[in-house]
Structures are given as C-alpha cells and as structure tokens.
C-alpha positions, 0 to 999 in steps of 0.5 A, spaced: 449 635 880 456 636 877 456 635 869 462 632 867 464 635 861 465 642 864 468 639 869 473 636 865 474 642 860 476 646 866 480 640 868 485 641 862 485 648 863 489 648 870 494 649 873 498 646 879 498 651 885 502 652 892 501 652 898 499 660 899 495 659 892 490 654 895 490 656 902 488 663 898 481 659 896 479 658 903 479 665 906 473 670 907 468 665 906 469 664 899 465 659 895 468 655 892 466 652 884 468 646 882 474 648 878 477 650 885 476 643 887 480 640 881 485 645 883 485 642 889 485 635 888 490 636 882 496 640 887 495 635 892 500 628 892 497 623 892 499 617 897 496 611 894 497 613 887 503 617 887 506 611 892 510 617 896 510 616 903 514 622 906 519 621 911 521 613 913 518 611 919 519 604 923 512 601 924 509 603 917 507 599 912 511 598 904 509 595 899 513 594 892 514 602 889 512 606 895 517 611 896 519 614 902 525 619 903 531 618 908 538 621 909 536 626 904 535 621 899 528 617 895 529 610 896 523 606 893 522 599 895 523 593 891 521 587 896 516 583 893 512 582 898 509 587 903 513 589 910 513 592 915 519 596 916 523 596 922 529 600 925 536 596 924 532 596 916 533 602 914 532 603 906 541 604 906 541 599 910 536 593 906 536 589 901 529 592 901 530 599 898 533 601 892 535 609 892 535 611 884 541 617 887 545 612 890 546 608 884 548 614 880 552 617 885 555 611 885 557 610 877 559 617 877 565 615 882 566 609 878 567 614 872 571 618 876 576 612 878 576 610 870 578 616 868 584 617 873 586 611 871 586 613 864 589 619 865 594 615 869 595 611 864 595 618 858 601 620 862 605 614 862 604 614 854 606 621 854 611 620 857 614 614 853 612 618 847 616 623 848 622 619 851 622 616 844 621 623 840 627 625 843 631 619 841 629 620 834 632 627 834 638 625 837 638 619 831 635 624 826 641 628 828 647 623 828 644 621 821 644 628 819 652 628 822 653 622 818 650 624 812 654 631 812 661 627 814 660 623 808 658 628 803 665 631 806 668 626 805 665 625 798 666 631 795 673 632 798 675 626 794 672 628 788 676 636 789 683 632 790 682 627 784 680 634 780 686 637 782 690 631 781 688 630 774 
C-alpha cells in the first residue's frame, strides 16, 4: 500500500524529466519506487487532460478545446459540438479551428499596414511642414529687408534734415 502523504511530498519535489531521463529509469532492471512513478506520469502529456491530440488527422474525433497541430501552427477546436474531422476541413480551412498563431500573425500585419500609412502620412506633414519653413524664411527675410530699407530711409531723413537745419 502507497501512503499518500509521502507520495505527495515527493510529488512536489520533482521535476519534469525528458525522454533520455525516463528511458533511464527503465534499464538494467531497476526497481522503480514510487517517485519514479510520479516522475513518469508528471513528464508525460496527458491527452484527456491537456486536450493535445498531435498532429491533425482525418477520421479522428474533436470535441471543443482539444488541440491538434497543423501546417506548423496549434489549432484549437472552438465548434460547439463534437466532429469528426474530415479532409477539405482541415483547421485553416474551417470554421472549426481557431490557431491563436494566426490571429497573431494577423494583428501584426494589421499593425505593420497602420504604421506604413502613418509613416506615409508623416512624411507628407514633413514635407509640408518643411515647404512652409521655408516660406517663412523667405517672408522673415523680406521683412528683415523692408525693415532695414525703411530704418535707411528714416535715418537718411533725419541726417539730411540735420544738416539742413
């Protein structure tokens, strides 16, 4: 009989192991203990509970959440209702599937397409901006020029009705 509470103290102490490590346990003829056990159990997915069913196949049954992998993407299965799944309703051909990766890779192309047109349109205000900088320098110029023309003019007044009087 296994008693429990060592069972879940070491529970808590492992760790997940690999492939090599639990094939390990399982040569010369070693007797395993209970916390190889765990080990074991603990490394190993689970398809009823961690709903991953590998790679997508025709014929196979999915209920809502299981997961499958497919063109090099997770797709998780959002009907409702259980289906059996059959080829031409492959997951990025269906309804059925959702992949978490291609909504991503999506909103990032929407992103990339926002920022090229507010690049597009930063340029153009750039552009604009700069057409009237230079405008203003050409009127502060001007105005400079009429400023410095009437001070001439003013001042060349005033020196001739000095020396007039």
């Amino acid at each position: 009989m296994i008693n429990i509470t060592t069972a879940s103290k070491t529970q808590t102490n492992m760790t997940l192991k690999n492939r090599n490590e639990l094939k390990s346990l399982f040569k010369n003829n070693t007797h395993l203990s209970v916390t190889h056990f765990h080990e074991l159990i603990t490394s190993l997915l689970n398809k009823k509970e961690d709903k991953f069913h590998g790679v997508w196949k025709a014929g196979q049954t999915y209920q809502t959440g299981d997961v499958v992998y497919y063109e090099r993407t997770l797709w998780e299965m959002v009907e409702p209702k259980e289906i059996c799944a059959k080829g031409g309703e492959e997951p990025d051909k269906s309804e059925k599937w959702k992949s978490r990766l291609r909504e991503l890779e999506q909103k990032v192309e929407t992103i990339q397409q926002d920022l090229q047109a507010l690049c597009k349109e930063f340029t153009e205000y750039k552009q604009q901006m700069d057409l009237r900088w230079e405008q203003l320098l050409k009127y502060l110029t001007l105005l400079t020029l009429g400023i410095a023309i009437a001070l001439v003019w003013l001042f060349g007044g005033a020196i001739y009705h000095f020396w007039q009087s």
